[in-house]
Each structure stands twice: as C-alpha cells, then as structure tokens.
GUFI-756471 format. One record per residue: residue number from 1; residue in one letter; x, y, z of N, C-alpha, C, CB in turn. Coordinates in Angstrom, 1 decimal. Atoms other than C-alpha are relative to their C-alpha. Glycine has a CB too. Layout:
BEGIN
<rec k="NUM" r="a" n_px="X" n_py="Y" n_pz="Z" ca_px="X" ca_py="Y" ca_pz="Z" c_px="X" c_py="Y" c_pz="Z" cb_px="X" cb_py="Y" cb_pz="Z"/>
...
//
This chain:
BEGIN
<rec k="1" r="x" n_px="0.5" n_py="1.3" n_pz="-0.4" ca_px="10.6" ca_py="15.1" ca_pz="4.5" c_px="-0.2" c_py="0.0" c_pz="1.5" cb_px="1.0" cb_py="-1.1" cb_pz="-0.4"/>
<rec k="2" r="x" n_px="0.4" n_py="0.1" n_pz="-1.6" ca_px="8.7" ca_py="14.4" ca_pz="8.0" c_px="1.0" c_py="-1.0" c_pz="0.6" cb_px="-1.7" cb_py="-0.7" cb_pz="0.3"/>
<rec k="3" r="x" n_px="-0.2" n_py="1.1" n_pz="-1.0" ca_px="10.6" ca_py="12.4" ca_pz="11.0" c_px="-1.1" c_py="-1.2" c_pz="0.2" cb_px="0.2" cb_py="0.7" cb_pz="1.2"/>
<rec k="4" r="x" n_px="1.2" n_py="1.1" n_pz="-0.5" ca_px="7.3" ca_py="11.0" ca_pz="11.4" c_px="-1.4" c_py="0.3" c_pz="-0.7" cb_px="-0.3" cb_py="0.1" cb_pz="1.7"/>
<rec k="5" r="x" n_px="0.8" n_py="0.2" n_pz="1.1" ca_px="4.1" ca_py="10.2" ca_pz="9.6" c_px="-1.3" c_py="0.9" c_pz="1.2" cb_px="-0.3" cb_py="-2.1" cb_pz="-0.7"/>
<rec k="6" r="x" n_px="0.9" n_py="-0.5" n_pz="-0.8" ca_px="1.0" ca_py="12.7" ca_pz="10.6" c_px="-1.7" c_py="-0.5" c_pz="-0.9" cb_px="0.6" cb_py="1.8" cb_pz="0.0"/>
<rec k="7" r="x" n_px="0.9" n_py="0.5" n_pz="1.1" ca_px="-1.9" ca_py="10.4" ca_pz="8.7" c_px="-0.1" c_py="-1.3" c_pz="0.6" cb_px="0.7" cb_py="0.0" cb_pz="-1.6"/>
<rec k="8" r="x" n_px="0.3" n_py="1.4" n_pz="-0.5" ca_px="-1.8" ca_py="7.5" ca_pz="11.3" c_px="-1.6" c_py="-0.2" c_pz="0.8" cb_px="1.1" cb_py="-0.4" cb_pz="1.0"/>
<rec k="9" r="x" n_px="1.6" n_py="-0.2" n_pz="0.0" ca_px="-5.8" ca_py="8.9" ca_pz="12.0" c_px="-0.9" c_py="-0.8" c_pz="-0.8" cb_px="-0.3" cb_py="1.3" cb_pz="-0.4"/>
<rec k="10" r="x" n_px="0.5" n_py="0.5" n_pz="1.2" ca_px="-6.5" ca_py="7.7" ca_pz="8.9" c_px="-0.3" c_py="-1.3" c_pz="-0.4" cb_px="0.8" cb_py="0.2" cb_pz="-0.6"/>
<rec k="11" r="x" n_px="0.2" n_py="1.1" n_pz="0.1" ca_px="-5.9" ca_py="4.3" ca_pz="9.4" c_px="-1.0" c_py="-0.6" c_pz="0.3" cb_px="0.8" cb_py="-0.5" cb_pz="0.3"/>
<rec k="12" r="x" n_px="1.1" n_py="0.4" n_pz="-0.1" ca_px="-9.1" ca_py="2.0" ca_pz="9.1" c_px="0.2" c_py="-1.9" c_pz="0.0" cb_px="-0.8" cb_py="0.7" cb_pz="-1.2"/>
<rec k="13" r="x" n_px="-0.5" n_py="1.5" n_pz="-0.4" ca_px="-9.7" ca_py="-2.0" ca_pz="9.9" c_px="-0.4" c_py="-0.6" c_pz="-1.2" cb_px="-0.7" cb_py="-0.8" cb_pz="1.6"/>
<rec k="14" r="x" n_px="-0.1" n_py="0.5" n_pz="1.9" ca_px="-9.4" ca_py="-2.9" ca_pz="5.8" c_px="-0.1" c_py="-1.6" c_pz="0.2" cb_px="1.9" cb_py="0.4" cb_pz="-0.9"/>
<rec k="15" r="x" n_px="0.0" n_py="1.0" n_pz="0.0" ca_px="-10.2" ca_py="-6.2" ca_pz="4.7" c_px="1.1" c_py="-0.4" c_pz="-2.0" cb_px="-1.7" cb_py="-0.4" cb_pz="0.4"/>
<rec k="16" r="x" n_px="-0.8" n_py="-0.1" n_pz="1.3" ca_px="-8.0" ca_py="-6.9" ca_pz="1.3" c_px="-0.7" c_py="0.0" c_pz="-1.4" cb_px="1.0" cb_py="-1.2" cb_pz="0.0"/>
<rec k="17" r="x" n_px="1.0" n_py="-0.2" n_pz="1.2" ca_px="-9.2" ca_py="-5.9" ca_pz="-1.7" c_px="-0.3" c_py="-1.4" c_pz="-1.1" cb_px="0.6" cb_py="1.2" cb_pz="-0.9"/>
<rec k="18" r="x" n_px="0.0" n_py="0.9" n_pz="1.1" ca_px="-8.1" ca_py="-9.1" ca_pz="-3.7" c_px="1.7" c_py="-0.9" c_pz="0.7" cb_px="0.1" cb_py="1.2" cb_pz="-1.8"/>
<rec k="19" r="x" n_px="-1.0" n_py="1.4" n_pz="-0.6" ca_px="-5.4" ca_py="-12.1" ca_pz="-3.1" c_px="1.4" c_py="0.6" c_pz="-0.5" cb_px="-0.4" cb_py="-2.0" cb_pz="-0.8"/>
<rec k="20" r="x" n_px="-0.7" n_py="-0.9" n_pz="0.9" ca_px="-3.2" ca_py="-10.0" ca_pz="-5.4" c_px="0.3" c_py="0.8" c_pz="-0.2" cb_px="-0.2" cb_py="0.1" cb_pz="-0.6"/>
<rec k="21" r="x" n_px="-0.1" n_py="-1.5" n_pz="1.1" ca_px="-2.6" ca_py="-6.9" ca_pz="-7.7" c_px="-0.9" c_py="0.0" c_pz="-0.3" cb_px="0.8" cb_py="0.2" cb_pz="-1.2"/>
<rec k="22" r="x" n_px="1.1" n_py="0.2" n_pz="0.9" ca_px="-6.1" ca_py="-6.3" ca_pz="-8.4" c_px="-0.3" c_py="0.6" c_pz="-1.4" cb_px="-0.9" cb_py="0.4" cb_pz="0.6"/>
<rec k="23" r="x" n_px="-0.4" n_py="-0.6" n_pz="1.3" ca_px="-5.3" ca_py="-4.0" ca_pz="-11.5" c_px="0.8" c_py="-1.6" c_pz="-0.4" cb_px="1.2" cb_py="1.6" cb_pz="0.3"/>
<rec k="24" r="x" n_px="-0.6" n_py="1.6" n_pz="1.2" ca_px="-2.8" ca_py="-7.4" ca_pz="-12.8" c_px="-0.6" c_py="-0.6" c_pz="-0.2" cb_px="1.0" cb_py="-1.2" cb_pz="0.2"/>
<rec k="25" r="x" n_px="1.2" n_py="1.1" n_pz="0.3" ca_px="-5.3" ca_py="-9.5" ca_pz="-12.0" c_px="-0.8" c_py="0.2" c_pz="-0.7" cb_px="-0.7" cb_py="-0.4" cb_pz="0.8"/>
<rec k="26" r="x" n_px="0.6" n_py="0.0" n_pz="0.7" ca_px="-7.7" ca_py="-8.3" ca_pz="-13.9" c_px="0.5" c_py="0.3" c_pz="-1.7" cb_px="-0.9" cb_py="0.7" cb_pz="0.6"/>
<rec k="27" r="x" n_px="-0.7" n_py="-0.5" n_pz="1.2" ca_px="-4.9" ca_py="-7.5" ca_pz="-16.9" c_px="0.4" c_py="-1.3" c_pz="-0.5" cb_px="1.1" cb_py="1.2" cb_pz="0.1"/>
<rec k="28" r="x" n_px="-0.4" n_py="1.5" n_pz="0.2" ca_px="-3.7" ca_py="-10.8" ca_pz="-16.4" c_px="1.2" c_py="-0.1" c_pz="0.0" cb_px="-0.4" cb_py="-0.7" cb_pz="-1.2"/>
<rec k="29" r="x" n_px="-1.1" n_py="0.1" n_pz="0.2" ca_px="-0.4" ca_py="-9.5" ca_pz="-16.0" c_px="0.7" c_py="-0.4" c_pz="1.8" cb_px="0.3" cb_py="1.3" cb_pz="-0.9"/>
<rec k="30" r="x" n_px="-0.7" n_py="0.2" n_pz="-1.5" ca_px="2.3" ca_py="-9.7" ca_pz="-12.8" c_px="0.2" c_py="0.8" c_pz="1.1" cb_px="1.2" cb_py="-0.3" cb_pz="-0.2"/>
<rec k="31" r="x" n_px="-0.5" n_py="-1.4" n_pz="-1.4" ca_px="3.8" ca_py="-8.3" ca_pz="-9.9" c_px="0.9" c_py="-0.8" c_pz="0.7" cb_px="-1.4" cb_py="0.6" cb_pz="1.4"/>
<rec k="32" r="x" n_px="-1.2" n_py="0.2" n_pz="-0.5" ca_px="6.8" ca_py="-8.1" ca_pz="-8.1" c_px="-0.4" c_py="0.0" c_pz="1.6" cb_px="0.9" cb_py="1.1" cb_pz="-0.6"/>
<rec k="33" r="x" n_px="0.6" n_py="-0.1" n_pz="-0.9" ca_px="5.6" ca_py="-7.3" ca_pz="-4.5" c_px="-1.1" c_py="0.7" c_pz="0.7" cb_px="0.5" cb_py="0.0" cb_pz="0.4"/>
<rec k="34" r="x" n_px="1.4" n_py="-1.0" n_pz="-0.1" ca_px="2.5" ca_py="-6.3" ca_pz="-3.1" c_px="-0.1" c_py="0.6" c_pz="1.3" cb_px="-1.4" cb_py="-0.8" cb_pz="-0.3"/>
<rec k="35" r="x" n_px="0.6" n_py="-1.3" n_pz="-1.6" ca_px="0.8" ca_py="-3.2" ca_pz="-0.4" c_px="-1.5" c_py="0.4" c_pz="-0.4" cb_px="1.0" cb_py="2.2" cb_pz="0.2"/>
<rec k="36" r="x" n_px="1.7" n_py="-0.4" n_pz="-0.4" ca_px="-2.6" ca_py="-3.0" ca_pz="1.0" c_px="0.1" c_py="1.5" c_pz="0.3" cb_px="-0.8" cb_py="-0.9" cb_pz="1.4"/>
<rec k="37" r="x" n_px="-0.1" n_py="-1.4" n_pz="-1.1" ca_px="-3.6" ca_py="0.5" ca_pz="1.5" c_px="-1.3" c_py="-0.6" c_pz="1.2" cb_px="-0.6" cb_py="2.0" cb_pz="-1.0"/>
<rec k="38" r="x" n_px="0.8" n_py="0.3" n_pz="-1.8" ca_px="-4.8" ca_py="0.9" ca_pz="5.2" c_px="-1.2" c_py="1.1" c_pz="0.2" cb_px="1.2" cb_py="0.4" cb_pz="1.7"/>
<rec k="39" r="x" n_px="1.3" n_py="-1.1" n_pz="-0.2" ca_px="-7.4" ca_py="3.6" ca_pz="4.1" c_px="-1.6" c_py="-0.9" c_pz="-0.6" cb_px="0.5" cb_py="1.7" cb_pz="-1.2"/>
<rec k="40" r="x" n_px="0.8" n_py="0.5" n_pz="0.2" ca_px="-9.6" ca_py="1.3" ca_pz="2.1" c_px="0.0" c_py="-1.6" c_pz="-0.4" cb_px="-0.3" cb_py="0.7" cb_pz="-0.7"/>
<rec k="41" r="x" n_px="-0.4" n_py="1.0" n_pz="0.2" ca_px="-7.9" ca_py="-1.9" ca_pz="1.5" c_px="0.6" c_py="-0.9" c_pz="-1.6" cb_px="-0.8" cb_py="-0.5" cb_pz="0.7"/>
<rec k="42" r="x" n_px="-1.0" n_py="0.1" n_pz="1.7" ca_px="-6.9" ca_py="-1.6" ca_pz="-2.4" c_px="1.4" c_py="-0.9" c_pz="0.6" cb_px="0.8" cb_py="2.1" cb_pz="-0.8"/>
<rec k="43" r="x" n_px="-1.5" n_py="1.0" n_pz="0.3" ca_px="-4.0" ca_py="-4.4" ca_pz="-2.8" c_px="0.4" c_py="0.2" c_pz="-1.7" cb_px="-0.6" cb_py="-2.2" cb_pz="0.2"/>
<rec k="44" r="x" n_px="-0.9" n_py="-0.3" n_pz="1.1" ca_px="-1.5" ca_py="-2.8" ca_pz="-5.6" c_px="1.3" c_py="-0.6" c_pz="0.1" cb_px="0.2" cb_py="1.4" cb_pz="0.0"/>
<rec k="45" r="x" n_px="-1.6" n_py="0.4" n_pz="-0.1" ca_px="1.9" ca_py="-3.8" ca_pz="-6.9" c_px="0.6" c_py="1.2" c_pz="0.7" cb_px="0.8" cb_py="-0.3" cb_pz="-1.7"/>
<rec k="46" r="x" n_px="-0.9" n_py="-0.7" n_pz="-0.7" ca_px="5.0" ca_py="-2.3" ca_pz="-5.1" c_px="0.7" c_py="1.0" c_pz="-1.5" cb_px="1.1" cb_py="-1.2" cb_pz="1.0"/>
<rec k="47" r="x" n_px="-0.5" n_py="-0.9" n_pz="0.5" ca_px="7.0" ca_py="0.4" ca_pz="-7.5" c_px="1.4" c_py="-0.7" c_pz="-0.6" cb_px="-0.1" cb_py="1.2" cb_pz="1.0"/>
<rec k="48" r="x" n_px="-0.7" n_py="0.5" n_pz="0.9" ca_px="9.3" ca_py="-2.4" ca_pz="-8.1" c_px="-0.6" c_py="-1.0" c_pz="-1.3" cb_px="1.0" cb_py="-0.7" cb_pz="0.8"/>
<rec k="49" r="x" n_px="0.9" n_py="0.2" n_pz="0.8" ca_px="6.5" ca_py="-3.6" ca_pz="-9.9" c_px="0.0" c_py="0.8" c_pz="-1.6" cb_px="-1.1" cb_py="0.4" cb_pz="0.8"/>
<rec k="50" r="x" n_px="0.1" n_py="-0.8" n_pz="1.4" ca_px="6.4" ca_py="-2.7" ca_pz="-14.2" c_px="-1.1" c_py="0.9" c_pz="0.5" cb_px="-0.3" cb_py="-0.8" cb_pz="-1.6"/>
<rec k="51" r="x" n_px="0.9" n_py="-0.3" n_pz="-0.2" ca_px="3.2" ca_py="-1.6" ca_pz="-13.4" c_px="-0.4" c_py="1.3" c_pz="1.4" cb_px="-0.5" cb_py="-1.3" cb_pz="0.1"/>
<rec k="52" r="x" n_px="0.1" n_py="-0.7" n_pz="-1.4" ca_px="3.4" ca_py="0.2" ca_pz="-9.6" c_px="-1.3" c_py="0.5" c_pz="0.3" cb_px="1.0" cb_py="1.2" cb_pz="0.1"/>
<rec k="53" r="x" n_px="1.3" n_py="-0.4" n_pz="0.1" ca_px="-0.6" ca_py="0.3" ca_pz="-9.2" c_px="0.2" c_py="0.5" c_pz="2.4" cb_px="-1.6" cb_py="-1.8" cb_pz="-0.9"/>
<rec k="54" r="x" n_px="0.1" n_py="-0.5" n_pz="-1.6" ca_px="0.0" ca_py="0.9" ca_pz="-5.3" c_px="-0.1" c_py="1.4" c_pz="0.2" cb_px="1.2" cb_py="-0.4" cb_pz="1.0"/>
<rec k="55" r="x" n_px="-0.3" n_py="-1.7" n_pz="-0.1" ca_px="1.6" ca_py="4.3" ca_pz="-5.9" c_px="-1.1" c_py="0.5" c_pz="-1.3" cb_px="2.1" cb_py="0.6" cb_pz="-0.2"/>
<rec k="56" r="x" n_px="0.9" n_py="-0.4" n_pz="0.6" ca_px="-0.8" ca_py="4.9" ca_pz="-8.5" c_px="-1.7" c_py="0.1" c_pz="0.5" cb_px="0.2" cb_py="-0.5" cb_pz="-0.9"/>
<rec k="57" r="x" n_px="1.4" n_py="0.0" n_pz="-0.9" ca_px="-4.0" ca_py="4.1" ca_pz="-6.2" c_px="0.5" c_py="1.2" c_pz="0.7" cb_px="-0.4" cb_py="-1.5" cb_pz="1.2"/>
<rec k="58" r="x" n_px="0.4" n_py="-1.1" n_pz="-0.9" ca_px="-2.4" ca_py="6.7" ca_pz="-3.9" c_px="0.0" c_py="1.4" c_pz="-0.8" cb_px="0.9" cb_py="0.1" cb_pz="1.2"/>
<rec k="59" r="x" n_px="0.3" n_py="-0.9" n_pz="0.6" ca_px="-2.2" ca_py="9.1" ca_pz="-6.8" c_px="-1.4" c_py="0.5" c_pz="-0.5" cb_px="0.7" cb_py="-0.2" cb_pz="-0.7"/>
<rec k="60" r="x" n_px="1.1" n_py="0.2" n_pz="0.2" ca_px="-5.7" ca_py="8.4" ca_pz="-7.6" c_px="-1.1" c_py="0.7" c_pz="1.4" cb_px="0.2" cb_py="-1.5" cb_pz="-0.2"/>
<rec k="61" r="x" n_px="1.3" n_py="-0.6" n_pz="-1.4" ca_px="-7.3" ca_py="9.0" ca_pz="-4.2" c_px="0.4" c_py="0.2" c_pz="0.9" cb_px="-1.1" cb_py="-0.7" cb_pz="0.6"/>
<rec k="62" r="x" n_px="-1.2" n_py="-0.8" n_pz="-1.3" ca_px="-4.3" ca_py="10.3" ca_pz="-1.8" c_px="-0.2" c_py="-0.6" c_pz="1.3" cb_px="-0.3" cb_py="1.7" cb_pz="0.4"/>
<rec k="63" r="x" n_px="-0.3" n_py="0.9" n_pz="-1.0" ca_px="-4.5" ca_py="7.6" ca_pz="0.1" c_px="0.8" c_py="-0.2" c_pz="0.9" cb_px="0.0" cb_py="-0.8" cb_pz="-0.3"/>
<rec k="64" r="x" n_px="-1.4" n_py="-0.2" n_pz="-0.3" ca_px="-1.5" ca_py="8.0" ca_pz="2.1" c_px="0.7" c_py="-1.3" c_pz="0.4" cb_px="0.1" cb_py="0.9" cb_pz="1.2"/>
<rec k="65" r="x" n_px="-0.9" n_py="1.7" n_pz="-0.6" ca_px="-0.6" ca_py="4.3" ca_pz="3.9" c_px="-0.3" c_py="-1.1" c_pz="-0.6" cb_px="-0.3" cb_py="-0.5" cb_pz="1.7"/>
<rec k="66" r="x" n_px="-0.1" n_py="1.3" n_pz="0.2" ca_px="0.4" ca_py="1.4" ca_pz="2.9" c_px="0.3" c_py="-1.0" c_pz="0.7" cb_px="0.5" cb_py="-0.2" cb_pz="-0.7"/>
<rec k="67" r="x" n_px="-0.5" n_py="1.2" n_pz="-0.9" ca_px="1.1" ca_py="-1.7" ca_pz="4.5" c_px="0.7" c_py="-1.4" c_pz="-1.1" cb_px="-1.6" cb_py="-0.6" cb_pz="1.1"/>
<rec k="68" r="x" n_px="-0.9" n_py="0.9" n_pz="0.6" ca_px="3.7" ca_py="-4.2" ca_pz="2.9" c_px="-1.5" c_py="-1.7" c_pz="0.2" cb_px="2.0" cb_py="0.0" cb_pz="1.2"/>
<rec k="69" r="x" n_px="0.9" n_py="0.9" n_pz="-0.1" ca_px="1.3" ca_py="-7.5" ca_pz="2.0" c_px="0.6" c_py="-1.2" c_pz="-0.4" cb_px="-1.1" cb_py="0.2" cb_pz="-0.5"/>
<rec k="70" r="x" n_px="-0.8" n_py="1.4" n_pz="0.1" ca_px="4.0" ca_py="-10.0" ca_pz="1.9" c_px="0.2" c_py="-0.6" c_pz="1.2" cb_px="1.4" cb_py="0.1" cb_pz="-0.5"/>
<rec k="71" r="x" n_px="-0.1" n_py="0.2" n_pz="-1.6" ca_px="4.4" ca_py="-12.3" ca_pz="4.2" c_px="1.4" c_py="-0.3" c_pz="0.3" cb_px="-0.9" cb_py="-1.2" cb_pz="0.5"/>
<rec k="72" r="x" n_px="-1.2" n_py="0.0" n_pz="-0.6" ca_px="6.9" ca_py="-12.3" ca_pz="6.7" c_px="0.5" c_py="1.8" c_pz="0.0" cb_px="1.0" cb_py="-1.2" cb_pz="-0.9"/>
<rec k="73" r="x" n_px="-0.3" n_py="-1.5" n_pz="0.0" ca_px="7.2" ca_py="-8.4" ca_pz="5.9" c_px="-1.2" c_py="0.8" c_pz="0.8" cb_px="0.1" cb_py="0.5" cb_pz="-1.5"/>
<rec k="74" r="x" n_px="1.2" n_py="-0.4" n_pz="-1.2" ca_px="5.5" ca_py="-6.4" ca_pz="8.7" c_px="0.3" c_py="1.7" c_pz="0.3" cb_px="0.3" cb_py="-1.2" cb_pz="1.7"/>
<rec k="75" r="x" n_px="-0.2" n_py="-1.4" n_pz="-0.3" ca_px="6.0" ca_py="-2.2" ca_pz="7.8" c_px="-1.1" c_py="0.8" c_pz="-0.8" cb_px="1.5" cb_py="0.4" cb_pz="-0.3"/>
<rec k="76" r="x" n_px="0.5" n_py="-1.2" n_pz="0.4" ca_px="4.1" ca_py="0.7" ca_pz="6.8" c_px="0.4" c_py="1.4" c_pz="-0.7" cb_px="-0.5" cb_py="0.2" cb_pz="0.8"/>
<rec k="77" r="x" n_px="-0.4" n_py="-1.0" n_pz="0.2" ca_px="4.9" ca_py="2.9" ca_pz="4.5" c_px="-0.9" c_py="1.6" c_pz="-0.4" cb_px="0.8" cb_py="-0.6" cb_pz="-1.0"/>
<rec k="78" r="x" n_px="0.9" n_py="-1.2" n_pz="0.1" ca_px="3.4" ca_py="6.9" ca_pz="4.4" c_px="0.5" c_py="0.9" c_pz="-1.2" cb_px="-0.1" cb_py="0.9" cb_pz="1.4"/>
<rec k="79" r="x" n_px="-0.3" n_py="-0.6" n_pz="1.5" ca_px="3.5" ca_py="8.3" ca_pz="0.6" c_px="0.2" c_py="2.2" c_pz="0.8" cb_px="-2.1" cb_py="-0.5" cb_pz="-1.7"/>
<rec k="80" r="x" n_px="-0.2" n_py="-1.2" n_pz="-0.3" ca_px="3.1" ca_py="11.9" ca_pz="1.8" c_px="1.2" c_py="0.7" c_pz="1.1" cb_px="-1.1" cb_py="0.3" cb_pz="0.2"/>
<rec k="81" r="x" n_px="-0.7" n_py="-0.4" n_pz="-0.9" ca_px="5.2" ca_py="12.0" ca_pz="4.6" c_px="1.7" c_py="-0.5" c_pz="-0.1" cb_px="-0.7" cb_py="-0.5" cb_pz="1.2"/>
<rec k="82" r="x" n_px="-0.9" n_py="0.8" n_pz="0.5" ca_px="7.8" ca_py="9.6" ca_pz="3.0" c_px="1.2" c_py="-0.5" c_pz="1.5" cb_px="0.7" cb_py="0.9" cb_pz="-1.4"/>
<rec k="83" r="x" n_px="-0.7" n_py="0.9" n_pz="-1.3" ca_px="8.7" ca_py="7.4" ca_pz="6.4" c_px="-0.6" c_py="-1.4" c_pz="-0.6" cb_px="-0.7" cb_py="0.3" cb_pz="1.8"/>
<rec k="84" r="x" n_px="0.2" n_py="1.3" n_pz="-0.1" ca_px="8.7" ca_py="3.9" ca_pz="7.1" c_px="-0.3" c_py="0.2" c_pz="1.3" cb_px="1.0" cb_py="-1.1" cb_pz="-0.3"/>
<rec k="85" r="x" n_px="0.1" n_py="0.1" n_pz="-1.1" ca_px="7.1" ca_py="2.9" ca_pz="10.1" c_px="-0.4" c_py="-1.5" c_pz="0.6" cb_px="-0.8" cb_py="0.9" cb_pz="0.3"/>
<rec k="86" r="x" n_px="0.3" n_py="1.1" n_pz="-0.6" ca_px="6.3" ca_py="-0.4" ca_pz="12.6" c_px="-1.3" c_py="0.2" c_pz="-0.3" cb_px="0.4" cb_py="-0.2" cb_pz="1.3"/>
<rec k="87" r="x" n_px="1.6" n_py="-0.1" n_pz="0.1" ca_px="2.8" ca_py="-1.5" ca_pz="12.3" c_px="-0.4" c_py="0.6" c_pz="2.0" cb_px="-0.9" cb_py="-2.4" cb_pz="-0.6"/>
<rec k="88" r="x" n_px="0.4" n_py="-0.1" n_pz="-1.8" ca_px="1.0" ca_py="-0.2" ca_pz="16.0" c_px="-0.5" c_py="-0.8" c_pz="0.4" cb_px="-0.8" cb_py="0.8" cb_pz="0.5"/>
<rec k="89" r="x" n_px="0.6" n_py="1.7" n_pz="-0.4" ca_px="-0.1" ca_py="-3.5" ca_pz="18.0" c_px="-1.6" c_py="0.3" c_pz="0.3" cb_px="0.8" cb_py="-0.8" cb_pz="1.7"/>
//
C-alpha cells in the first residue's frame, strides 16, 4: 500500500452525475452513503452500500478517486493506492 496517492493528475472539475446513486435511482432501489468520482463525476453508493456501485464504477473504468458526497464529509478516497486524503483548496 502507497503512503500517498500518485493519481491526483487525474483529477478533473466534475459536475455530479445525478442527486444520488445513479445505478439505485434508476433500479429504484437505496443507498447507504454516497462518492462522486473526480475523474468523470459518476455519483455511486459507498461499499457500505448492498449495492457498492462506486467501487464497481471504478472497476468498470479504473477510475481511481473518489470524493465522499455527503455533506458535511469533506475526503478523498484513491481505490488503487488505498489512502485517504484532504480535498486540495
């Protein structure tokens, strides 16, 4: 595992894909908490999610970062590098 995430290039100025889980939403089912990725702006459930479409978008298209899309929660997490990090101002 990295000290530090080498994939913060990557990051792009995303607009959200959906208000939601766009996978639930369109299933009609739930979600526990949600992450925008910061590569294209997919909004998936979190992995405490039944469903976990976040980590399945990055299985999908190796997306690497996420960004927590709750509010009041303000971190980034990097699937390949497996850190947490601050957002950068």
């Amino acid at each position: 595992m990295q000290s530090e995430c080498t994939h913060l290039d990557q990051i792009n100025d995303v607009e959200p894909s959906a208000e939601g889980c766009e996978e639930c939403l369109k299933m009609g089912d739930t979600w526990f908490h949600l992450r925008e990725c910061l590569i294209c702006g997919h909004v998936g459930c979190c992995d405490s999610s039944k469903n976990k479409h976040a980590t399945k978008h990055f299985h999908a298209t190796e997306h690497p970062l996420v960004q927590s899309f709750q509010p009041g929660e303000d971190w980034i997490w990097c699937y390949v590098d497996e850190v947490v990090m601050e957002p950068q101002r």
